[in-house]
Backbone bond lengths (Angstrom), bond angles and torsions (degrees), N, CA, C in turn:
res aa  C-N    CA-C-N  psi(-1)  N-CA   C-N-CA  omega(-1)  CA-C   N-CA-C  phi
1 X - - - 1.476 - - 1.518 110.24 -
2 X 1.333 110.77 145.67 1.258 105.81 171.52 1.639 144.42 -92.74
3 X 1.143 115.51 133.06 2.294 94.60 -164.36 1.453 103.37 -60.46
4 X 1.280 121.01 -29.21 1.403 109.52 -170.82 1.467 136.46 -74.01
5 X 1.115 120.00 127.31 1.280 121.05 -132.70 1.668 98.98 -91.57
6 X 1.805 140.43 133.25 1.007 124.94 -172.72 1.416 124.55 -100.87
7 X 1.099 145.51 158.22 1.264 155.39 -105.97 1.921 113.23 -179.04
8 X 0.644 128.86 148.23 1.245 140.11 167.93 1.720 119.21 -112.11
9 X 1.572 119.91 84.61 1.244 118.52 172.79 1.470 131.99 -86.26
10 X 1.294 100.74 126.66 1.601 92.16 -166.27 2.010 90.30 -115.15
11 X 1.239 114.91 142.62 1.946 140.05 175.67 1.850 104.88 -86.35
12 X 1.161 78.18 111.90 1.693 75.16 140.41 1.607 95.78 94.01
13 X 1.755 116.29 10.83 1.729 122.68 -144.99 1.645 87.32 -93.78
14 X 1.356 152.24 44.76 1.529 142.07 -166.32 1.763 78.61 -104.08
15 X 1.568 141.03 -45.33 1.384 123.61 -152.67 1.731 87.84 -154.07
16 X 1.187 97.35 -174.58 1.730 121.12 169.99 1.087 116.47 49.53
17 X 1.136 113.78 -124.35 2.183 122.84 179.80 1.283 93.13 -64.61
18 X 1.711 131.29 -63.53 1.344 118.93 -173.92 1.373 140.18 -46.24
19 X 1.275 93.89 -30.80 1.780 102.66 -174.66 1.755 87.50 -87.48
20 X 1.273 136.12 -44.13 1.316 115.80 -154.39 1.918 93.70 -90.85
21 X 1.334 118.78 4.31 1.284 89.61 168.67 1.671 107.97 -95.98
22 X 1.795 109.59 -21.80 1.357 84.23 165.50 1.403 135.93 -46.36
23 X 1.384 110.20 -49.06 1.606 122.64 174.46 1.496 111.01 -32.10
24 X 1.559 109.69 -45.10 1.264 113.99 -176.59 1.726 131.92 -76.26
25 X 1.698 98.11 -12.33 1.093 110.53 166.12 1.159 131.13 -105.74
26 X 1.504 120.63 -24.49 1.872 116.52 138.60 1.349 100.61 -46.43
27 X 0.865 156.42 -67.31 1.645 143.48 -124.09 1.836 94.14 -67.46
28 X 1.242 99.57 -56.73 1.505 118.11 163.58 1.868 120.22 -38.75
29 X 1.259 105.46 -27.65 1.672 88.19 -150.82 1.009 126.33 138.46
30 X 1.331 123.45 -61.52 1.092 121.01 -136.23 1.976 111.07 -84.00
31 X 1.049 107.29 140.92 1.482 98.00 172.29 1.880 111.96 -68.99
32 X 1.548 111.87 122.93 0.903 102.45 163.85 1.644 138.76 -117.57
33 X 1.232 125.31 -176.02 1.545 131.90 -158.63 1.646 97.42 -145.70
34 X 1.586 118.97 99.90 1.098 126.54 162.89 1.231 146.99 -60.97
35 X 1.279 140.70 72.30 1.818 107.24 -176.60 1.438 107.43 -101.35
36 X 1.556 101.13 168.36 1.366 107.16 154.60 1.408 101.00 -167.23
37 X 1.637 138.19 178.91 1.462 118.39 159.38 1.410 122.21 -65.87
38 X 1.633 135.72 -47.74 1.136 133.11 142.16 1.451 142.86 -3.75
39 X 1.528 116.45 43.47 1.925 96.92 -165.91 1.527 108.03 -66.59
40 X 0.934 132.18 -21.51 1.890 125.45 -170.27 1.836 89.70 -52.09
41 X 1.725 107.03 -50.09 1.589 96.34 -147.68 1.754 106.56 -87.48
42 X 1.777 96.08 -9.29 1.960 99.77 166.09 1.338 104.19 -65.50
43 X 1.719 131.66 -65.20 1.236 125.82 166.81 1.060 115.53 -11.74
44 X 1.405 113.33 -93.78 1.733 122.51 -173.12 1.486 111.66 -17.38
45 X 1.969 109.63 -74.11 1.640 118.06 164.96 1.468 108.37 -22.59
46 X 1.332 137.70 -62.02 1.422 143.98 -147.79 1.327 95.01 -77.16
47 X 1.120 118.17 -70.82 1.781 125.39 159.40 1.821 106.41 -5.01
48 X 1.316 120.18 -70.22 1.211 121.27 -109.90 1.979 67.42 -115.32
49 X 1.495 125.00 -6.02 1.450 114.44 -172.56 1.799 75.68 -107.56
50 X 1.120 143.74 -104.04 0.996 129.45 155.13 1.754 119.52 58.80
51 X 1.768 91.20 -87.30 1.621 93.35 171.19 1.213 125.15 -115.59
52 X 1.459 105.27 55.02 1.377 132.98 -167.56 2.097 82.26 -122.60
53 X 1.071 108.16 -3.20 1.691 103.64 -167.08 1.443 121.56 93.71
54 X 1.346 128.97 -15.14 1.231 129.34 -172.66 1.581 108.21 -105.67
55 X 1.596 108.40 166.55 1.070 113.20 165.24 1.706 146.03 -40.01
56 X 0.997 119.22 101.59 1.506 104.57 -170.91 1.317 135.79 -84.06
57 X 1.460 106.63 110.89 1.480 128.23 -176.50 1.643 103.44 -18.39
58 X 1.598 101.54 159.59 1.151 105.11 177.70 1.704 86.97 -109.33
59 X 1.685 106.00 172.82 1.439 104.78 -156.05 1.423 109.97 -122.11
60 X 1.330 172.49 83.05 1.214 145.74 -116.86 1.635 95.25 -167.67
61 X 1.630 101.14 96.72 1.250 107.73 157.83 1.605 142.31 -64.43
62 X 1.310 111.98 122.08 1.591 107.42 -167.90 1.572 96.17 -155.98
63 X 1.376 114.87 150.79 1.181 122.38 176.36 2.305 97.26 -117.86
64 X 1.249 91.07 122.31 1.643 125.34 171.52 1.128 110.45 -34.27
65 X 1.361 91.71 -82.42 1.724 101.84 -167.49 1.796 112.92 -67.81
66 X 1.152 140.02 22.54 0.922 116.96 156.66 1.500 120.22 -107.83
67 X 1.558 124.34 156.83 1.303 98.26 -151.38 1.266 114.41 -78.87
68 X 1.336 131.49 -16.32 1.290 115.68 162.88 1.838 123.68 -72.43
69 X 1.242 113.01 2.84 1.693 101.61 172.96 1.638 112.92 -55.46
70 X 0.830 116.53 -36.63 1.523 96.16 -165.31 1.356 122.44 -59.46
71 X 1.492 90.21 -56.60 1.517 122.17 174.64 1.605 104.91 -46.33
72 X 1.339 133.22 -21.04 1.452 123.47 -167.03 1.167 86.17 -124.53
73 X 1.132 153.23 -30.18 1.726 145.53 158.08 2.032 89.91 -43.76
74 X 1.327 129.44 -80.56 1.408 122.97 -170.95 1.620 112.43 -45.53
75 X 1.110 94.55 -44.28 1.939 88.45 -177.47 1.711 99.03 -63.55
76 X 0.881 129.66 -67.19 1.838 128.55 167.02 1.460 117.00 -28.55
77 X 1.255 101.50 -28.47 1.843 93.51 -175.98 1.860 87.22 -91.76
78 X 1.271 124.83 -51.80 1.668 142.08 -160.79 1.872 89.06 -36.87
79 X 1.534 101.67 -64.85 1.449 121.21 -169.60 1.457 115.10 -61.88
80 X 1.518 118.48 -29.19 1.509 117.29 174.71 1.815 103.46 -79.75
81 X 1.152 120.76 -21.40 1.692 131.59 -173.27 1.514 107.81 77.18
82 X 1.633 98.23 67.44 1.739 115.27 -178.14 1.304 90.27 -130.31
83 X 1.289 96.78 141.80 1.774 117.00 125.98 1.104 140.88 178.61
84 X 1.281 116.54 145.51 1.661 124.79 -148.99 1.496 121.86 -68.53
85 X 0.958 100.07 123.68 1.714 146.20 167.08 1.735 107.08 -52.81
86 X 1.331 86.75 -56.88 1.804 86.50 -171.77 1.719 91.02 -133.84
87 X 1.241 120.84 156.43 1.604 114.84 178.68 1.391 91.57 -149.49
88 X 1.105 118.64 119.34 1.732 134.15 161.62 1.483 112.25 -95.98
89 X 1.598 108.09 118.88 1.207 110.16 -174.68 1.670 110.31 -109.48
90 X 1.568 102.26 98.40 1.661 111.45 -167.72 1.345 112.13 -86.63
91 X 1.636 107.68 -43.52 1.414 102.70 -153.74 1.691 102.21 -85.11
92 X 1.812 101.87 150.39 1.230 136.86 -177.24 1.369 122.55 164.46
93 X 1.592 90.77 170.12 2.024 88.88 179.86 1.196 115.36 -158.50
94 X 1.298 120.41 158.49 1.248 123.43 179.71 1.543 132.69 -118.96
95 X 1.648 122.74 155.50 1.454 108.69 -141.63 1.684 86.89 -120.05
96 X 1.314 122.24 127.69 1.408 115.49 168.58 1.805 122.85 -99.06
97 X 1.277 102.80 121.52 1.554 114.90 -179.39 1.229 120.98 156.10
98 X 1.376 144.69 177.81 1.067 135.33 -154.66 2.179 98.44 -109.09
99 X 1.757 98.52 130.81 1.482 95.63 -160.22 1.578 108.96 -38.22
100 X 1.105 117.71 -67.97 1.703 117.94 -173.58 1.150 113.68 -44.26
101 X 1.196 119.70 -9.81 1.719 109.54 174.41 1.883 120.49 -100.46
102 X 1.304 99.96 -26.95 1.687 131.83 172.05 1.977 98.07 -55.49
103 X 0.942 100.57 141.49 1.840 127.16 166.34 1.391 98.11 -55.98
104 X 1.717 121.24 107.61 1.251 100.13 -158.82 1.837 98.41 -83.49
105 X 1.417 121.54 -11.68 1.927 124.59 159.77 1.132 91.25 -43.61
106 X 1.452 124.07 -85.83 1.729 119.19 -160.03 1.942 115.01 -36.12
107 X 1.193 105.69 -36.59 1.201 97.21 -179.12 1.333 122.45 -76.08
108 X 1.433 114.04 -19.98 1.261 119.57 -168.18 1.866 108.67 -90.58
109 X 1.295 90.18 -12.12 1.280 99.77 179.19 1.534 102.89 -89.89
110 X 1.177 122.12 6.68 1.413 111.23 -168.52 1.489 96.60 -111.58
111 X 1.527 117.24 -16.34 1.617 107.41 -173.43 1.647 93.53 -99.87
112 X 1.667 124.35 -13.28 0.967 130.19 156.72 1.903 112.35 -31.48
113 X 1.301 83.58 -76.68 1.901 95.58 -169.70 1.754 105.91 -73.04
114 X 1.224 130.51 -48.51 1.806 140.84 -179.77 1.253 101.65 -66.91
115 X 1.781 127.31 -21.00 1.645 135.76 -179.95 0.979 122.36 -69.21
116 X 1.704 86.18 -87.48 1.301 105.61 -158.50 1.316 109.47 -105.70
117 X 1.414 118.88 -14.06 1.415 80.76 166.48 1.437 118.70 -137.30
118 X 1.387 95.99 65.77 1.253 118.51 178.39 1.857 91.24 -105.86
119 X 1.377 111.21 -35.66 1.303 119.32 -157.92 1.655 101.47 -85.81
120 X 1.570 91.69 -33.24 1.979 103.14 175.80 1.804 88.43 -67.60
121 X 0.506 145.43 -80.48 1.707 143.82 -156.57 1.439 111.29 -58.78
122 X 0.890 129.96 -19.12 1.233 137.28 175.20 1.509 109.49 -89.38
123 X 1.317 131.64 -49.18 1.534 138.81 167.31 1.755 123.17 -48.09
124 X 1.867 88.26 -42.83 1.278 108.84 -148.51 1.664 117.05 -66.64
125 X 1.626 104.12 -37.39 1.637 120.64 162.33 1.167 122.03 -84.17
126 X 1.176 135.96 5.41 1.605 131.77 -172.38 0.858 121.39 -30.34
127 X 1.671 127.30 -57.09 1.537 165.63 -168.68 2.102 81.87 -45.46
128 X 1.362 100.81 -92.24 1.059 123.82 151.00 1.634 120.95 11.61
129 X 1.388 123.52 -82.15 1.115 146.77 -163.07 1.362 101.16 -88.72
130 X 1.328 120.75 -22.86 1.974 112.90 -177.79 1.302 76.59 -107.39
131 X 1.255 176.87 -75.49 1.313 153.04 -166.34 1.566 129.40 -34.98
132 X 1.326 115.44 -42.72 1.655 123.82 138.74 0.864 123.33 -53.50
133 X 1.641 113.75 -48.52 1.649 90.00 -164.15 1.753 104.96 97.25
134 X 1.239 112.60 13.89 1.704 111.53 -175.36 1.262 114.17 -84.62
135 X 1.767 110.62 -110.93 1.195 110.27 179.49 1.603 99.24 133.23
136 X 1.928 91.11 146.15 1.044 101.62 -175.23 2.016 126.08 -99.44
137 X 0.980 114.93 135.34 2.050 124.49 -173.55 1.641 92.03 -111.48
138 X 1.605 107.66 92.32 1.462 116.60 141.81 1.735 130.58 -80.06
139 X 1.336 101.14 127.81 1.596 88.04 -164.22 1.357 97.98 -97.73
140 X 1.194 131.77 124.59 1.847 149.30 174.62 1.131 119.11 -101.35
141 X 1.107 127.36 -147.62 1.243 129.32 141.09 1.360 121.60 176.99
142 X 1.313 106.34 -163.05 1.978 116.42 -163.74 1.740 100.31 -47.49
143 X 1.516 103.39 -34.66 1.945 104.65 -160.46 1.692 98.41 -43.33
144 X 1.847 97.67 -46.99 1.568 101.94 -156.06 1.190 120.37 -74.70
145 X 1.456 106.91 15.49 1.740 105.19 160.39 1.935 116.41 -104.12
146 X 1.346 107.62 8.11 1.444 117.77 179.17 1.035 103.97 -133.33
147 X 1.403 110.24 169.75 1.262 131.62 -178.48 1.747 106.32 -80.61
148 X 0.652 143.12 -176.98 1.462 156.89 -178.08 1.308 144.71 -155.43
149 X 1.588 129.78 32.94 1.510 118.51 154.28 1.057 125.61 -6.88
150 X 1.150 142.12 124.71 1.456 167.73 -135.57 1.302 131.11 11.60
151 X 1.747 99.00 33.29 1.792 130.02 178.97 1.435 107.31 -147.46
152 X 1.392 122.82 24.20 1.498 126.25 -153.96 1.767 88.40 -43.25
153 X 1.908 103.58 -66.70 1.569 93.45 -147.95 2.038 110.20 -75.63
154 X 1.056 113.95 -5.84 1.380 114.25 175.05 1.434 105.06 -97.86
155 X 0.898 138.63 -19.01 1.820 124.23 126.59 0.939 126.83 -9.64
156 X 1.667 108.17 -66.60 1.350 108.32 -149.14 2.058 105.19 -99.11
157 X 1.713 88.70 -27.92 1.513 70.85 149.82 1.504 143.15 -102.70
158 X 1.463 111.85 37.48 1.246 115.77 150.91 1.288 126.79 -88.55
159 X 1.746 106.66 -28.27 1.237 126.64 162.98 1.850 108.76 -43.94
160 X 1.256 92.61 -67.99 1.764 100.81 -176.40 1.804 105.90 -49.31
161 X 1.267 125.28 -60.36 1.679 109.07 160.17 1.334 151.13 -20.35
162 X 1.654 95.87 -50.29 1.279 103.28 174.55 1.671 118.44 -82.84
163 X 1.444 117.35 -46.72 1.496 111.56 137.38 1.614 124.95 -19.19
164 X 0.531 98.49 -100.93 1.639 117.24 173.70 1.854 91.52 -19.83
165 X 0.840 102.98 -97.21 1.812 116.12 178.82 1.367 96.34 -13.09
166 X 1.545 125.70 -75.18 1.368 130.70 -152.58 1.295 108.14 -42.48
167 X 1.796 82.58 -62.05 2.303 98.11 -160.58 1.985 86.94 -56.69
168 X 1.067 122.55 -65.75 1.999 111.33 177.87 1.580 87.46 -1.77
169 X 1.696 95.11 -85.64 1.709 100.43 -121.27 1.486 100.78 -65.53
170 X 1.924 111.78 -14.05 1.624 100.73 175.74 2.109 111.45 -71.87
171 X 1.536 102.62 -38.70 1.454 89.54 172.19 1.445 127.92 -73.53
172 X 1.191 139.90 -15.01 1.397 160.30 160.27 1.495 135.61 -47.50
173 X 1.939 90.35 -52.68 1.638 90.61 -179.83 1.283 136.73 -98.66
174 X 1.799 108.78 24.95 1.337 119.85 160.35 1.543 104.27 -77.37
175 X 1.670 129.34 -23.36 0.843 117.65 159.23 1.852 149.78 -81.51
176 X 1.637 101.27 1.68 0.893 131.20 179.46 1.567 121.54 88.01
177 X 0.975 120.50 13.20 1.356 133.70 160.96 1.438 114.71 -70.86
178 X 1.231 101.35 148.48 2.194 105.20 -173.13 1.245 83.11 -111.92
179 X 1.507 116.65 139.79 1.279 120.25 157.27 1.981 95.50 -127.86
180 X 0.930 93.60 148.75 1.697 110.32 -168.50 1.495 137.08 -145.55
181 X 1.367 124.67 83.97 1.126 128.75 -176.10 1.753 126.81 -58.61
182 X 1.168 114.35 94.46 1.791 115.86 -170.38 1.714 93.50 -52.08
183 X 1.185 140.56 164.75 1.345 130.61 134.39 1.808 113.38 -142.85
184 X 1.612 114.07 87.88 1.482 101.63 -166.87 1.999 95.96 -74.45
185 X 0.897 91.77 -162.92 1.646 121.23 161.05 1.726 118.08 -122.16
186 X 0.822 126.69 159.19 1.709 121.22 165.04 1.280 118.63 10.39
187 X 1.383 120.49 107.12 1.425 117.88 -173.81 1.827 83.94 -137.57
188 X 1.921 109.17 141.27 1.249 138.18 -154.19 2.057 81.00 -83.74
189 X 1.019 121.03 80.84 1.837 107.12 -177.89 1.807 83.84 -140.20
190 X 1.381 84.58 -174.22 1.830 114.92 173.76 1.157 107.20 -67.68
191 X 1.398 108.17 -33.87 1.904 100.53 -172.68 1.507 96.85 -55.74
192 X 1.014 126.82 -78.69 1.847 116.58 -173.80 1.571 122.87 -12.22
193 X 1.461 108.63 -48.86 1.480 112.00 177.18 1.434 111.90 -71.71
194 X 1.564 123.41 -44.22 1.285 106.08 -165.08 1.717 105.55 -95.26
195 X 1.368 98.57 10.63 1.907 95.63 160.67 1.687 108.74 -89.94
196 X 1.138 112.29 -20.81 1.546 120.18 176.48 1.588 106.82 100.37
197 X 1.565 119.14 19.06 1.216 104.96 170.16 1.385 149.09 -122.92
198 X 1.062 132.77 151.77 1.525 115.64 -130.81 1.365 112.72 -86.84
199 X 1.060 137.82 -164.21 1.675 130.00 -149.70 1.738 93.85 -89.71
200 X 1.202 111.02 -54.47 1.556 115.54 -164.85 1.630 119.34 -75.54
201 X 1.696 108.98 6.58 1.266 111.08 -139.39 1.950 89.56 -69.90
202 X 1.256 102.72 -23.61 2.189 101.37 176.35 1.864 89.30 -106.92
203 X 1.387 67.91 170.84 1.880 84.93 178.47 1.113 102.32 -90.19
204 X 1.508 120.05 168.49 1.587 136.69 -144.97 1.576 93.21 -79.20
205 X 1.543 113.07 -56.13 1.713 123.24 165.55 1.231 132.82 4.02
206 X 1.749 91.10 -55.77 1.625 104.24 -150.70 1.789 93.47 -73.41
207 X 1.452 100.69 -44.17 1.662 133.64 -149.59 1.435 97.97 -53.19
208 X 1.431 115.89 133.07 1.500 140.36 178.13 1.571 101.95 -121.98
209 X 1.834 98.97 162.63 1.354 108.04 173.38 1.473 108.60 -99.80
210 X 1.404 114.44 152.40 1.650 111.20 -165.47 1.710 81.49 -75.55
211 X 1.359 154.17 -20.80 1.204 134.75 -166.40 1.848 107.85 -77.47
212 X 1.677 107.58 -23.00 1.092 103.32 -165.70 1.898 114.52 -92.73
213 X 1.641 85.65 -19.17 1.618 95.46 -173.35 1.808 103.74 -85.02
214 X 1.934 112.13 -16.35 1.349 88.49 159.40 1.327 115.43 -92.29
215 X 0.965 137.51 -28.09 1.983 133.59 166.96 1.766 101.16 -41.73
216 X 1.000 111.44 -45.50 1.920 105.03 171.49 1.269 121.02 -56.20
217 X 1.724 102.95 -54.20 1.126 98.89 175.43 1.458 147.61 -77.64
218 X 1.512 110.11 -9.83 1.102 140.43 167.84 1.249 104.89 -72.45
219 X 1.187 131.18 -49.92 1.490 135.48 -176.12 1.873 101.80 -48.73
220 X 1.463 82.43 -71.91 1.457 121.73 -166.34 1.858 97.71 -35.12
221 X 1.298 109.50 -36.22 1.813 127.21 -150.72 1.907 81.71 -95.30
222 X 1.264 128.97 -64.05 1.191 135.31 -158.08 1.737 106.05 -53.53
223 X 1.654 110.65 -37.97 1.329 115.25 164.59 0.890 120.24 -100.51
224 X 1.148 129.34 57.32 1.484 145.58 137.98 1.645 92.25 72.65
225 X 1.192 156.03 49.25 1.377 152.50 -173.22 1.673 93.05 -96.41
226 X 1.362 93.66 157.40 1.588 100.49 -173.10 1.832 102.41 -89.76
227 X 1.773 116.78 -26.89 1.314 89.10 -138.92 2.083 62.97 -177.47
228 X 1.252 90.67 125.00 2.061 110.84 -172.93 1.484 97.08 -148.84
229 X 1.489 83.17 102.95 1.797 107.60 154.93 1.291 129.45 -109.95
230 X 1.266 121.25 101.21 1.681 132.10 -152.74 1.631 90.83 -93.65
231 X 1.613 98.72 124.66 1.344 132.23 167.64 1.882 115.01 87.48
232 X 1.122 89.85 122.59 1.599 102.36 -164.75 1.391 108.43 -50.03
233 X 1.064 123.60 -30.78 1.971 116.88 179.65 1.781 96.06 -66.09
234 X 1.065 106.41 -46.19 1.869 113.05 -164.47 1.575 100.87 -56.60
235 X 1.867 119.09 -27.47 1.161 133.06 -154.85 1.390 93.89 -85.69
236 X 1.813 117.66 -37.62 1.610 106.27 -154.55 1.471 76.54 -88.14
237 X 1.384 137.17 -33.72 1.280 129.26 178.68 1.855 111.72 -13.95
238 X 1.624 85.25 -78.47 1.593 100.15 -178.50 1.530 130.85 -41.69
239 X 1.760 102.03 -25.23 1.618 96.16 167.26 1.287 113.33 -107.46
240 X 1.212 152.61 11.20 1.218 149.84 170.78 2.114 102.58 -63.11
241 X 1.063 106.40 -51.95 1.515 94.80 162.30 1.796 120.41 -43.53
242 X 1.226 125.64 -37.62 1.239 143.69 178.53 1.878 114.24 -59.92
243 X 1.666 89.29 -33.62 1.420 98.90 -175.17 1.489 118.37 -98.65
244 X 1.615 106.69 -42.43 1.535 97.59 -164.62 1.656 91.11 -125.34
245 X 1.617 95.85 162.80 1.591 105.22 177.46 1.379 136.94 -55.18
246 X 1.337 109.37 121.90 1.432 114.66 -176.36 1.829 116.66 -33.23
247 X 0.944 96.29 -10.60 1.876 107.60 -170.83 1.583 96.26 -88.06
248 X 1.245 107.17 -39.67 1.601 117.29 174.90 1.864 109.51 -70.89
249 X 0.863 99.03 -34.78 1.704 104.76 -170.12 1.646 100.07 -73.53
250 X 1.102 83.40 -42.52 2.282 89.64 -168.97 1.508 83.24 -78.68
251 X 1.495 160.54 -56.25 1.563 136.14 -160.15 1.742 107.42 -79.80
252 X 1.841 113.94 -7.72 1.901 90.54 166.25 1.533 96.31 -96.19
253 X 1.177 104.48 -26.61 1.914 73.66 169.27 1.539 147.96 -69.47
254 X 1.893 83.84 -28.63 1.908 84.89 170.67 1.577 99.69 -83.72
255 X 1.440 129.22 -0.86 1.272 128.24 -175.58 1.682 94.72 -75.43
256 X 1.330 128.15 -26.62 1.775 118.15 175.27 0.839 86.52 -95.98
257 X 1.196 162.93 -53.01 1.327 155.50 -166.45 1.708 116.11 -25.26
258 X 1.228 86.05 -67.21 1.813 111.87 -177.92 1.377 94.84 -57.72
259 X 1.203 106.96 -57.28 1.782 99.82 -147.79 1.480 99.83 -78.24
260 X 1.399 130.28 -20.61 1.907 113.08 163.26 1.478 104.89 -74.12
261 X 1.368 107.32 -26.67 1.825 98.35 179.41 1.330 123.98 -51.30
262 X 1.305 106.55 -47.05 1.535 131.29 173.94 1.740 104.80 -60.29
263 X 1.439 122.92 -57.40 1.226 129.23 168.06 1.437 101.49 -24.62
264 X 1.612 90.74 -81.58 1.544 98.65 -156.95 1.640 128.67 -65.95
């Protein structure tokens, strides 16, 4: 048996899907392990689960994308006598504009954090996670089943997630591990602002609450589901690639593309 005691860490948990899936995983139980770069606004979260009646998260500031975060997020958990059971890999972001015109650092920093080390955190506990019996909740989404005009490279690494996610949860769950791909559509959070895009840029339809897309996904993750797309428009979303030609898929996307460009 092992002394180290396990934990459920969820990335990226300071606001949006992250913070409300913590909520969703105290509500549950589970002991949790916070990061994000932000500690003032993990505190606060911990605070506010805390005297909500539940256990209060532990808090552990670290920034992802650089290449040593991971590695010093594990030595921090090694040294407290943690390790994760279940690991939700939240944090990331997305950049709006057309690639050649985008900071091509910023972008690289974005497959940095949505990449690699989504894929380092996910690898990195295995040992870990088939000894529980846990399992890993990558949060993706709707983009990474389309193509994307004026999101080329955060497209494509949503694309790489849900990949990634699938082949997991098919090698994994003879061992009883859940591996689980979140994929919302439009969720009302910060990510919108610091991708640069503007409130209306999806229709009202698509749009979910980050409280409801983690109750899905949590659900969705707890029964072993491969792959949770919260709200039925976001759902037919995902097969319309399935149906009509990729030539068709790439002209409605630069077709919104244009027309907030022009907006904005």
């Amino acid at each position: 048996m092992s002394p180290m005691q396990p934990v459920c860490l969820i990335t990226g948990a300071s606001a949006g899907i992250g913070a409300a899936l913590a909520w969703q995983f105290a509500k549950a139980g589970h002991a949790l392990v916070l990061t994000a770069r932000r500690e003032a606004q993990l505190a606060a979260l911990a605070d506010e689960i805390a005297a909500a009646g539940h256990a209060r998260p532990l808090v552990i500031a670290a920034d992802l994308a650089t290449p040593a975060g991971p590695a010093r997020l594990a030595a921090t958990l090694a040294e407290r006598g943690l390790e994760p059971a279940i690991v939700v890999n939240n944090a990331g972001f997305g950049l709006l504009g057309e690639a050649a015109e985008l900071d091509r650092a910023r972008q690289l920093a974005m497959i940095d954090l949505n990449v690699r080390a989504l894929t380092d955190l996910s690898l990195r506990w295995l040992d870990s996670v088939r000894r529980h019996r846990g399992g890993i909740l990558n949060v993706a989404s709707v983009a990474g089943f389309l193509p994307g005009h004026g999101m080329a490279v955060y497209h494509a690494t949503k694309a790489y997630v849900i990949s990634f996610t699938e082949a997991l949860h098919a090698e994994l769950k003879a061992e009883g591990v859940r591996v689980c791909a979140l994929c919302p559509g439009p969720v009302q959070t910060e990510f919108l602002g610091r991708a640069g895009m503007p409130q209306d840029y999806f229709p009202d339809y698509m749009t979910r609450s980050a409280e409801r897309v983690a109750r899905e996904g949590y659900e969705g993750f707890m029964a072993g589901h491969r792959v949770v797309v919260p709200g039925k428009p976001n759902r037919i979303m995902t097969l319309l690639p399935r149906l009509l030609p990729r030539t068709l898929m790439l002209a409605l996307t630069e077709r919104r593309w244009r027309r907030a460009n022009r907006r904005g």
